[in-house]
N, C-alpha and C positions, 0 to 999 in steps of 0.2 A: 659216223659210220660210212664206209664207201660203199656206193651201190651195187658192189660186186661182189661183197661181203655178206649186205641184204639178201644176195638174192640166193647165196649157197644152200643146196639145199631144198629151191624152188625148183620145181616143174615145170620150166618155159618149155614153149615150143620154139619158140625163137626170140633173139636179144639182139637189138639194134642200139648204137650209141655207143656213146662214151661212159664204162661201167666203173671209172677211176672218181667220178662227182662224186660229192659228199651228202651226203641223207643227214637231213635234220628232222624229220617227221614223215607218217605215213596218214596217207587224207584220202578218206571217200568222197568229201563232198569237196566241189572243183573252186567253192567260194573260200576255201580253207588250203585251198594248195598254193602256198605260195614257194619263194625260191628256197631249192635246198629238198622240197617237199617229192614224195611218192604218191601219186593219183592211180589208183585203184579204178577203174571205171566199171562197173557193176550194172544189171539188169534190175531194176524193182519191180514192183505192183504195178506201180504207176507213171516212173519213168525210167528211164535206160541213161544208167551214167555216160554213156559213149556220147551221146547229143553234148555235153556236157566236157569237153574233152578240149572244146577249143578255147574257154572259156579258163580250163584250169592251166594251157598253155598259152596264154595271155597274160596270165595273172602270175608265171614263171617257174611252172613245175620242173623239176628236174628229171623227171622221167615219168610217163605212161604205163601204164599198166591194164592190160584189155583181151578180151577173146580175142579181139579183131585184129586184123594188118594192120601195121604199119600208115600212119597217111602224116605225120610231122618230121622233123628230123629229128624231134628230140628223144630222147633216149626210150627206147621203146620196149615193151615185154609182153610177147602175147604168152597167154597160158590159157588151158582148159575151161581151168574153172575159175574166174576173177576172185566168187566169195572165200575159197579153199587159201587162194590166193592173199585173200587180204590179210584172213586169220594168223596165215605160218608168217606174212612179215612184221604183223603187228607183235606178236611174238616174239620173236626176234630180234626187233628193232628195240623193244623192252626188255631185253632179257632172260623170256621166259620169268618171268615172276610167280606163277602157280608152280614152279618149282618148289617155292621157296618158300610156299603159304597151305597153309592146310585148307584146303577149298570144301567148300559142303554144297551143293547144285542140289537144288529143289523143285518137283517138276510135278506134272499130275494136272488135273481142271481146276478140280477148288481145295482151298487151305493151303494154297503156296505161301500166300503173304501170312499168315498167321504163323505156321509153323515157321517161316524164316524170322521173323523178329523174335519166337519164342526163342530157337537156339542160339541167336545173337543175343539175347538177354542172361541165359545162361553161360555164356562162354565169359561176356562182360563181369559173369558172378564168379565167376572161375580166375579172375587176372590177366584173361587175355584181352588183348586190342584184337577189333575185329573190323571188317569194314560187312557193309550190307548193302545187295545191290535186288532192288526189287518195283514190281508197281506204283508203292507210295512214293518213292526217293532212292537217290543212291549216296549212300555216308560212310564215312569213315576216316583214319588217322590222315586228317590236312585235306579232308577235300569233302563235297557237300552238293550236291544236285538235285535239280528236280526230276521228275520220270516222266520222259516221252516215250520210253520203252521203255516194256517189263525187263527185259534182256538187249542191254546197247550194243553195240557194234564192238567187233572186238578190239579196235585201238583204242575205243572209250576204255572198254573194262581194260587193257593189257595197262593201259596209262596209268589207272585205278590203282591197277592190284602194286606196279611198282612204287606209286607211291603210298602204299599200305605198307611193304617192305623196306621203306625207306624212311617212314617215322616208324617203325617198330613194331606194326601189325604183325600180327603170327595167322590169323584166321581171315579167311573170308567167308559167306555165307551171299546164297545167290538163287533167284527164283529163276526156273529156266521154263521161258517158255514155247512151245510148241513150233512158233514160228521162226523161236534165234536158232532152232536145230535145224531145221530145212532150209533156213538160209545162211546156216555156216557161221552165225554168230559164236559161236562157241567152240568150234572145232580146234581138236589143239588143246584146249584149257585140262590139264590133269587135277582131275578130282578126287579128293580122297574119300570123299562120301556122298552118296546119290541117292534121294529120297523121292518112292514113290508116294502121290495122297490118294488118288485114284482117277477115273478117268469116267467121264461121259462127255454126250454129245457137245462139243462145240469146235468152233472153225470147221466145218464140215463142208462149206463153202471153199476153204483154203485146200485142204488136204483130202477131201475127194469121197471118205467116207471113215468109220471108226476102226476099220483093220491099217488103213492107212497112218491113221493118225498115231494108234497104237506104235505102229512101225516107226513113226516118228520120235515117239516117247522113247523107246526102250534103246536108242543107238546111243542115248547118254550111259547107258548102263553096262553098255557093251562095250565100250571106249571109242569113241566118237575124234579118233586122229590123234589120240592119247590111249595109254593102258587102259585097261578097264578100273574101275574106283574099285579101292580097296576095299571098301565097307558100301553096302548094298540096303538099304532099308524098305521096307515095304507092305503096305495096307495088305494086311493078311484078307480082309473080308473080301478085298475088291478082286471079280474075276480075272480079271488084265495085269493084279497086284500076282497071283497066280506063277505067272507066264513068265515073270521078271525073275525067277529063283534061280536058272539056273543059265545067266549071260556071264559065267568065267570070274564072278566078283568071289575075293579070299574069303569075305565073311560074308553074311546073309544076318539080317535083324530083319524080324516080323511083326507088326503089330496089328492091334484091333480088336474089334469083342469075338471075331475066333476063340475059341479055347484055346487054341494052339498056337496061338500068339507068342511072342518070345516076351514080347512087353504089352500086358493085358490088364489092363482094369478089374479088379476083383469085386470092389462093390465102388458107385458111385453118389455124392450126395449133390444134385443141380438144382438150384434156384436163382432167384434174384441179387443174391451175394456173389452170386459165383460158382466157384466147381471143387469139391473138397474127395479124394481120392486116393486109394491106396490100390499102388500097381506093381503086377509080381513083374520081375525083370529076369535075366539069367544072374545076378549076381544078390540076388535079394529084393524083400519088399523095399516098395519107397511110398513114403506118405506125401504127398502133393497138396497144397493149395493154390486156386489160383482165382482172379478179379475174370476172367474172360468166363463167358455166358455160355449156356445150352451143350446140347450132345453132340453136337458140329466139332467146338472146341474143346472137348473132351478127347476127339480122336485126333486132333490138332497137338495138344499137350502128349498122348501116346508117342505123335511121330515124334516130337521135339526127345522125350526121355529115352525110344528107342535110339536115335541120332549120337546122343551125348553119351549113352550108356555104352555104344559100340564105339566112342573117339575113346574111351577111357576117363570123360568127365567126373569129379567127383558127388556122391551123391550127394552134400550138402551144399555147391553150387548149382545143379539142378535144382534143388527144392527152390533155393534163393533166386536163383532166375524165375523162376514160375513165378514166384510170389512176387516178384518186381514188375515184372509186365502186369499193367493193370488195364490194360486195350491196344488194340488197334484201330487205328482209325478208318471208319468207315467199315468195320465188320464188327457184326453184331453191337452195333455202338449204343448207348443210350443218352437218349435228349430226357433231359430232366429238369423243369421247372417248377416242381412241387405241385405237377398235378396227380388226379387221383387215376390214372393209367400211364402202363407204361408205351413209350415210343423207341423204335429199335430203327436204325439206318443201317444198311448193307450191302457190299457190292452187288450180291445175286444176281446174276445175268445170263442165267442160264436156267432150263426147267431142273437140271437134278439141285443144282446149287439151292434152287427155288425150295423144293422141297425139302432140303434138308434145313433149311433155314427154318420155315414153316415148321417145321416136325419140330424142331427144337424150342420153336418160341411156343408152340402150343404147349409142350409139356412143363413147362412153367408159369403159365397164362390160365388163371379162374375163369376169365369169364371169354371174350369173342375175342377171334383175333380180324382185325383188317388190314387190308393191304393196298397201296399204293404199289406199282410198277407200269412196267411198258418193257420194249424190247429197242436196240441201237438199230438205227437204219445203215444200209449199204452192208450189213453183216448176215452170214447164219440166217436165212429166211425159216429152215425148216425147224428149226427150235423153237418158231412165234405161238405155236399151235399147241405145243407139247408144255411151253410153259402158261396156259391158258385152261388147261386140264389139271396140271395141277395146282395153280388158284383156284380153280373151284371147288378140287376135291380138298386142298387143305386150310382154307379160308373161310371165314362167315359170310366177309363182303370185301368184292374185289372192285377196286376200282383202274381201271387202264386208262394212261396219258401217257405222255410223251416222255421221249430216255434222249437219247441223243439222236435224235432222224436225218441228221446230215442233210443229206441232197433228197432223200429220199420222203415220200408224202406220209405225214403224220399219221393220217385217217388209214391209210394203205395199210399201214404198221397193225395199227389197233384193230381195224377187223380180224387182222392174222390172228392177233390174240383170240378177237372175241369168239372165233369159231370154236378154239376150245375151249373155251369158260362155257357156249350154248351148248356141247359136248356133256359137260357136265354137269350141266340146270345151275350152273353156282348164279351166286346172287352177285351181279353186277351192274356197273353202271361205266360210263367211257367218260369223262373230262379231261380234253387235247393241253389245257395248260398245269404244267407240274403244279406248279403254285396254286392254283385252284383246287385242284384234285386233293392234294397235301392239306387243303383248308378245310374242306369237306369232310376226311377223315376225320382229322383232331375236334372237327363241332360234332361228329356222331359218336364218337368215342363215350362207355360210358366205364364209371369207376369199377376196376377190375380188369379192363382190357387190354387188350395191346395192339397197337397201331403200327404194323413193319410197311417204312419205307427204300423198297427195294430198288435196283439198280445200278444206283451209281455211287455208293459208298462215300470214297474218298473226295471224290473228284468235286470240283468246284467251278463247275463249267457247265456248258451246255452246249452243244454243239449242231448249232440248226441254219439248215445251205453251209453255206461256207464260214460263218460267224461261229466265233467262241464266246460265247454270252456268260455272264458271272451267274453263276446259280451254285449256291450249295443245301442237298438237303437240308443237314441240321443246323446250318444258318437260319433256313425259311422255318425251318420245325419250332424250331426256339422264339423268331419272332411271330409266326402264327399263334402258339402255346400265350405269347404274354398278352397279345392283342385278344383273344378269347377270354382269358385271365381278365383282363381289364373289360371286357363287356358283360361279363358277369360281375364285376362289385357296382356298374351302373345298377 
C-alpha cells in the first residue's frame, strides 16, 4: 500500500515527504519499525514515543507520524491526535476487518472475562469460529498470545481480526477495557454488540473520578469513531447500567434480577456443583446448566444468554455453550486435593469485586469463610480502605499480604488495608509473604470452610520493584494442600 493511500482519509495537519513509498506495516513501538514500516509516535504513562523517533529512523521507518514538527527528512505526518491516528491506519492498512466480523465488546469493572469466554463458548456451540481477545489471552483462527493488555493496541487487534477473516472466523469477542477507550485503543473498531456488567470504583487514579469513568464506559455504546452497535446489552440492576439505555443503539437487551429484566432468572439452584437455572428471555424460557460457581456467575451467564439471545443464537447452542464452559481460570476457581474444605482463587481486586465474590462464596459455604488478599501497589490508593471494610464485614478471618507492590512499600500497602478491616473490628492478622499467608489459611481452615484466595487470579507472577517473580496462587494452594496433607499422615 503507498503511503498516500494510507493516509486518505487521515486528519494531518501537515505531510512532508515523499507519499509515493510503499507501507508494509503500521508500528508504535520504534524497536518494530523497520523499512517500509509507519511509526506512529504516541504519549504514554510512562514514556512519550517522540524520545523514540530517532531510534525508529535509524532502524528505517518509512515515514513519522507525530503531534510534533517536522525535525527528519523522512516522510513526516503531524496530526492532532497520534492515538486517533494510529486506530484509522491500522484500520486501513488492514482492511477494516470488523467490517467483515460480527464484533461483541465487552466492558463494565467485573465479569468481563467470564462473560467473554461464556459467549465464545456459545458461538463455538453454534458452528461459529470466533477469536477472543481478553485478560487471560488473545486466540483464535491461526493466532494465539499471551495478555499484556486486557485490550492491545489497535494494529495488534486490526492484525488479529484480519486474520480471523482470513481462516474463516465470522465472530469476534472482546473485553474492552476502561483504559483501551481513553487511549483510543479501540476507536474505529465497528461493533455489533456492546455489553455492559456493571461499574464500581476502580482506576480512579487514571480517570479522575466515577462520572469520569462512567463517561469513559458509555463512548463504546455510543459509537466511539464507528456507528453506534447495533445491539446494546445491559446490567438492568446496575445504576450506570440505567444511563446506557438510551445512546442511539437499534436494540436494547436488559438483564439481571430486576423484574424487568428482558433476560431474568426466575428461580435459581447454587452450590458446589454449579449453577442450574431457568431464565425468562423475550423469546421464551431457557433451562441452563452450568460448572461456573456462586451468584457473581449467575449474573455472568444472564449477560452471556442476553448477548446470544439478541445475535439471534440458537437456544440449544446457548445451553451447550453454558454447559461446555466448566471455568475460567483464576475466577471463582477451585483448588481441590481431597481436602475436607473448599479453596476458591480469584482475580478480585477491587472492594465491590471483593464483595461480591465474598457474598457468593458465603452463600454456599456451612461453615467460615477466610480470606487471603492485599491490594497492587503503584494503583487506585483509594480502594485500599474500602476493600479492608469489606473483608471484615464479609469474612470471619482476614488475613493481608502482598499482591503485586511494584515499587511501592508492602507494609505502606497493608496498613491502607488495615484501616478498614480496624474500621470494621474484623478479625485480622497482616503476613507481608503471599506464601506464608496462603500457608496459614489452609492450616486453620477447618472442614466445612472455605478459604478464598483473592487478588490475582490468573496471573502467575508476582511483581515486586522491578522483578516479575513466578508465583501462582493455585500452584502454592495445591502444593501447600499436599505438604499439610502429608504432615498430617506423620
Amino acid at each position: 500500500m503507498r503511503l498516500a493511500d494510507l493516509l486518505a482519509g487521515t486528519d494531518a495537519i501537515e505531510v512532508r515527504g515523499d507519499l509515493d513509498v510503499e507501507v508494509i506495516d503500521v508500528a508504535y513501538d520504534s524497536r518494530r519499525a523497520g523499512p517500509g514500516s509507519v511509526f506512529v509516535a504516541m504519549r504514554g504513562e510512562r514514556a512519550d514515543g517522540n524520545d523514540f523517533v530517532p531510534e525508529a529512523v535509524r532502524n528505517g521507518a518509512t515515514a513519522i507520524v507525530s503531534e510534533r514538527e517536522a525535525v527528519f527528512d523522512t516522510a513526516w505526518v503531524r496530526v492532532a491526535s497520534p492515538r486517533v491516528a494510529l486506530a484509522d491506519l491500522a484500520a486501513r492498512f488492514f482492511g477494516y476487518p470488523t467490517r467483515e466480523l460480527c464484533l461483541v465488546g465487552i466492558t463494565g469493572t467485573n465479569g468481563k472475562t467470564t462473560t467473554a469466554h461464556l459467549v465464545e463458548a456459545i458461538l463455538g456451540a453454534d458452528g461459529k469460529s470466533a477469536a477472543l481477545i481478553g485478560t487471560i489471552g488473545h486466540r483464535g483462527p491461526g493466532f494465539r498470545d499471551q495478555a499484556s493488555l486486557t485490550t492491545p493496541e489497535a494494529p495488534d487487534l486490526e492484525r488479529w481480526f484480519r486474520g480471523t477473516v482470513e481462516a474463516g472466523g465470522t465472530h469476534a469477542v472482546m473485553e474492552v477495557s476502561s483504559h483501551a477507550i481513553a487511549m483510543k485503543r479501540v476507536w474505529g473498531l465497528e461493533f455489533d454488540a456492546a455489553v455492559f456488567t456493571n461499574l464500581s470504583g476502580e482506576h480512579l487514579d487514571f480517570h479522575g473520578g466515577m462520572e469520569e469513568y462512567f463517561a469513559t464506559k458509555r463512548q463504546v455504546f455510543g459509537g466511539f469513531g464507528a456507528p453506534p452497535p447495533g445491539l446494546a446489552v445491559v446490567n438492568r440492576d446496575d445504576a450506570y447500567g440505567e444511563r446506557l439505555l438510551d445512546c442511539g443503539n437499534e436494540k436494547v437487551m436488559t438483564f439481571g434480577l430486576d423484574p424487568g429484566a428482558d433476560v431474568l432468572p426466575l428461580n435459581a439452584e447454587l452450590d458446589w456443583n454449579g449453577i442450574r437455572a431457568r431464565f425468562r428471555t423475550p423469546r421464551g424460557d431457557l433451562d441452563v446448566s452450568s460448572g461456573l460457581l456462586g451468584r457473581l456467575n449467575l449474573l455472568n451467564v444472564a449477560a452471556a444468554v442476553a448477548v446470544c439471545v439478541g445475535l439471534g443464537i440458537r437456544d440449544d447452542a446457548i445451553r451447550s455453550g453454558i454447559r461446555a464452559l466448566h471455568g475460567v481460570p483464576g475466577r471463582f476457581e477451585r483448588v481441590d486435593r481431597g481436602q475436607a474444605f473448599a479453596v476458591i482463587v480469584d482475580y478480585a481486586h477491587t472492594d465491590d469485586a471483593l464483595m461480591k465474590l465474598l457474598t457468593a462464596a458465603r452463600e454456599i459455604t456451612p461453615g467460615r469463610l477466610l480470606l487471603v488478599f492485599g491490594a497492587g501497589g503503584e494503583r487506585d490508593t483509594s480502594k485500599r480502605r474500602r476493600m479492608g471494610q469489606v473483608a471484615g464485614r464479609h469474612s470471619d478471618l482476614a488475613i493481608v499480604t502482598s499482591d503485586n507492590p511494584r515499587g511501592e512499600d508492602p507494609a505502606r500497602i497493608s496498613r491502607m488495608i488495615e484501616e478498614g478491616l480496624e474500621r470494621e473490628s474484623g478479625d485480622y492478622s497482616s503476613i507481608p509473604d503471599r506464601r506464608s499467608a496462603i500457608r496459614e489459611a489452609l492450616r486453620g481452615a477447618r472442614p466445612g470452610d472455605t478459604v478464598v484466595i483473592a487478588g490475582k487470579g490468573h496471573e502467575d507472577y508476582q511483581i515486586v520493584g522491578t522483578e516479575r517473580l513466578g508465583f501462582d496462587d493455585r500452584d502454592v494452594a495445591r502444593e501447600l494442600l499436599d505438604e499439610l496433607d502429608a504432615g498430617r499422615d506423620r
